[in-house]
C-alpha positions in Angstrom: 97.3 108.5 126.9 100.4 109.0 128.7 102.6 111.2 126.9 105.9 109.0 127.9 104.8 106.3 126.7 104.0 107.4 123.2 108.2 109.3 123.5 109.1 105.5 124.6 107.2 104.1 121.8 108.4 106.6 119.2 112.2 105.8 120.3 111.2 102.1 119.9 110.3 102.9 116.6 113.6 105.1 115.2 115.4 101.7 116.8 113.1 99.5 115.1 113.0 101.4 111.8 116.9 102.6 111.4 115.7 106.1 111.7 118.8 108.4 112.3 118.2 111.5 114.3 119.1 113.7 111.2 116.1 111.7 109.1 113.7 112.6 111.9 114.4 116.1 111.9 114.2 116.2 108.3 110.6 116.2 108.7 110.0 119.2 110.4 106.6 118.3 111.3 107.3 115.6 113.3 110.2 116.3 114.8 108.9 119.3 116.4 105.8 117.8 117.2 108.3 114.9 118.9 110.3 117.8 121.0 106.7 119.1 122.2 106.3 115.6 124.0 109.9 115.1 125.0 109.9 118.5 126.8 109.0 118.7 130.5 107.5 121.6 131.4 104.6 122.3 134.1 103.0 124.1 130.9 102.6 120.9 129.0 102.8 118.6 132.0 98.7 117.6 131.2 98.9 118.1 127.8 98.2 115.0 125.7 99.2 114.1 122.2 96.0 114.7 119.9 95.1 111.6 117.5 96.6 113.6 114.3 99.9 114.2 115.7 99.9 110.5 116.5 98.8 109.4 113.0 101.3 111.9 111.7 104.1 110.0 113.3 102.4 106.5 112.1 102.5 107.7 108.7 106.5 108.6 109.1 107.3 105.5 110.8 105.1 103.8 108.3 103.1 101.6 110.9 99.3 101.7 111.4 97.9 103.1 114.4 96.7 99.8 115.8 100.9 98.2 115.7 101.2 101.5 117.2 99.1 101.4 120.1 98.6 97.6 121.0 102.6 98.3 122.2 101.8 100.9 124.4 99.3 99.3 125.7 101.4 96.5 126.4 103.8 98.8 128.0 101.7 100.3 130.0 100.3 97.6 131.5 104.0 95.8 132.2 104.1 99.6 134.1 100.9 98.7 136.1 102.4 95.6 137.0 99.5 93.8 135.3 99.5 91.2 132.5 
């Protein structure tokens, strides 16, 4: 799973959700786990999002894992220049 895509979906989800900045980082779990994938470093460059951190950020968002992934997967393939 590419790792932008799940940051992309996650800001589509604050938008979505009226989720201020200050209400993610009240949850210190996610919003670290959220600044892990938003950083860009060659250490974490190949590092993928495990399953729990995901359903982590589906529980706080309050969306199932399947809203949360058939998006992506949307997205990704608008990205692959597929349909």
């Amino acid at each position: 799973m590419d790792r932008k895509l799940i940051v992309k979906r996650i800001d589509e989800l604050i938008e979505e959700k009226h989720i201020t900045n200050y209400q993610l980082r009240e949850n210190a779990e996610i919003s670290s786990t959220i600044y892990q994938w938003r950083k860009n470093t060659k250490r974490d460059a190949t590092r993928t999002p495990s399953l729990r951190s995901i359903e982590k950020v589906c529980d706080f968002f309050q969306v199932s894992s399947g809203y949360f992934f058939t998006l992506i997967r949307q997205s990704s393939r608008l990205f692959a220049g597929t349909n």
